[in-house]
N, C-alpha and C positions, 0 to 999 in steps of 0.2 A: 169969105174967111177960110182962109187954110188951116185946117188943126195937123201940131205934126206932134212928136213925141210920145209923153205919157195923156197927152188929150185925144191921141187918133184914135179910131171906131176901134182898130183891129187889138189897142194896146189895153184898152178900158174894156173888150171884153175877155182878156185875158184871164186868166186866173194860176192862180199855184199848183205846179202839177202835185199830184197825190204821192204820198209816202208811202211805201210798199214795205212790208213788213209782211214777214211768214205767217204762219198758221203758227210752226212750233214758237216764234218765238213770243206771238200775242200771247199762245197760252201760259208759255214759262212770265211774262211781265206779269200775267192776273196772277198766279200763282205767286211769286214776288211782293206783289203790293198785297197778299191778304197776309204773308208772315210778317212783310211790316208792321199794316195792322194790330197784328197781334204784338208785336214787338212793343208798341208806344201803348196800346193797354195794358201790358204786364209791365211795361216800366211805370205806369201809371199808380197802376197797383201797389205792386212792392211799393215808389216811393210814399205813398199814401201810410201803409201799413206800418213803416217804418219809418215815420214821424211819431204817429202813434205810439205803437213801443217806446219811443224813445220819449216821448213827454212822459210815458206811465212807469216806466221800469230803468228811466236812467239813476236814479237816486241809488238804488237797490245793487246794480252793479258799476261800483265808482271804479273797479279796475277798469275799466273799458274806455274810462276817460272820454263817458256823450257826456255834450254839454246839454242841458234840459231845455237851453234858450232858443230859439230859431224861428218857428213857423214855415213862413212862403222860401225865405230864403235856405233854409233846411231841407222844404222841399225839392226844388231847383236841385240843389248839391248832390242827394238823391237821386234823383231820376237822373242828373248825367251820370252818378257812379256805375245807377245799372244798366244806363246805356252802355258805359263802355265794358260792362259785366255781360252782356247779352249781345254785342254787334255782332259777333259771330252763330248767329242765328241765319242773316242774309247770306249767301254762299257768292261773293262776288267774283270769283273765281268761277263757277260756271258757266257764265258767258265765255271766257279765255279757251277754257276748255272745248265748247261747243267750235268756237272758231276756229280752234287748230284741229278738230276732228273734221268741220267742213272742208278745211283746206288739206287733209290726207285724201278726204274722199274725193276731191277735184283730182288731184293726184291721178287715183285709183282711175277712176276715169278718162281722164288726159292719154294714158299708158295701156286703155283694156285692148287689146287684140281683136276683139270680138265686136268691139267697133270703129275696127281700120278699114278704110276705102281705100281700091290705088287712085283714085286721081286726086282726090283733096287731103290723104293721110291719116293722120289720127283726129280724133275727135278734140276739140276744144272747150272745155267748162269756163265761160269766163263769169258766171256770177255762182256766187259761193250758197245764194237762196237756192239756185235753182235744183240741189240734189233735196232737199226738204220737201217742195212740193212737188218730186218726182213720184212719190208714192203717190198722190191724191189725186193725179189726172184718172177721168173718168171718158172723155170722151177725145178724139179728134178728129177735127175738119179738113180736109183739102179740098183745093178747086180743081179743075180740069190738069193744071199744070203740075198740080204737085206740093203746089204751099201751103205749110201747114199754119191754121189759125188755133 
């Protein structure tokens, strides 16, 4: 029996190459999901609170035109008003910002003088990760030849 395709030895030991993601940018996502976090508890909140109120103190102030009736679906309306009261908590915008400062500093790079060679020219940045984990090397290897690991 011939196995060829996705039943060959080589295809079935295969697997997904790995995601490569920064240092800086794992920390800014942890960073991101705990203002989430906080974001969907404090919308929680307030809508919570301001059901309340408004079952106990809507009578009291009829200018304000609450209806006293609601519950769950009162609460719902709620929590998306203070979502859209509160989205700007997350700075979506910072990522844009990060990406076009990494791509100044590829730039900066591409251009430095100080690392022009005559035979191969100027230096080439072709990943935009790689000035982030430029500060973090600690160690490098070469072999006899010259290549660096």
């Amino acid at each position: 029996m011939v196995y060829t395709g996705p039943e060959s030895k080589i295809m079935m030991n295969s697997k997904k190459p790995p995601t490569k993601v920064s240092n800086v940018m794992k920390m800014m996502n942890k960073m991101l999901y705990t203002v989430f976090a906080f974001q969907i508890a404090l919308i929680f909140v307030f809508s919570a609170l301001s059901v309340v109120w408004t079952g106990n103190y809507a009578a009291d102030h009829n200018y304000l035109d609450l209806s006293s009736s609601g519950g769950f679906g009162k609460f719902v309306i709620q929590m998306l008003t203070y979502w859209v009261a509160y989205s700007h908590l997350i700075p979506i915008s910072l990522y844009v910002v990060l990406e076009m400062i990494k791509l100044a500093q590829s730039m900066f790079i591409n251009n430095d003088m100080n690392l022009y060679y005559e035979e191969t020219g100027y230096s080439k940045c072709r990943n935009s990760d790689l000035i982030e984990e430029l500060g973090q090397v600690e160690f490098i290897f070469s072999d006899k030849t010259g290549t660096l690991t």
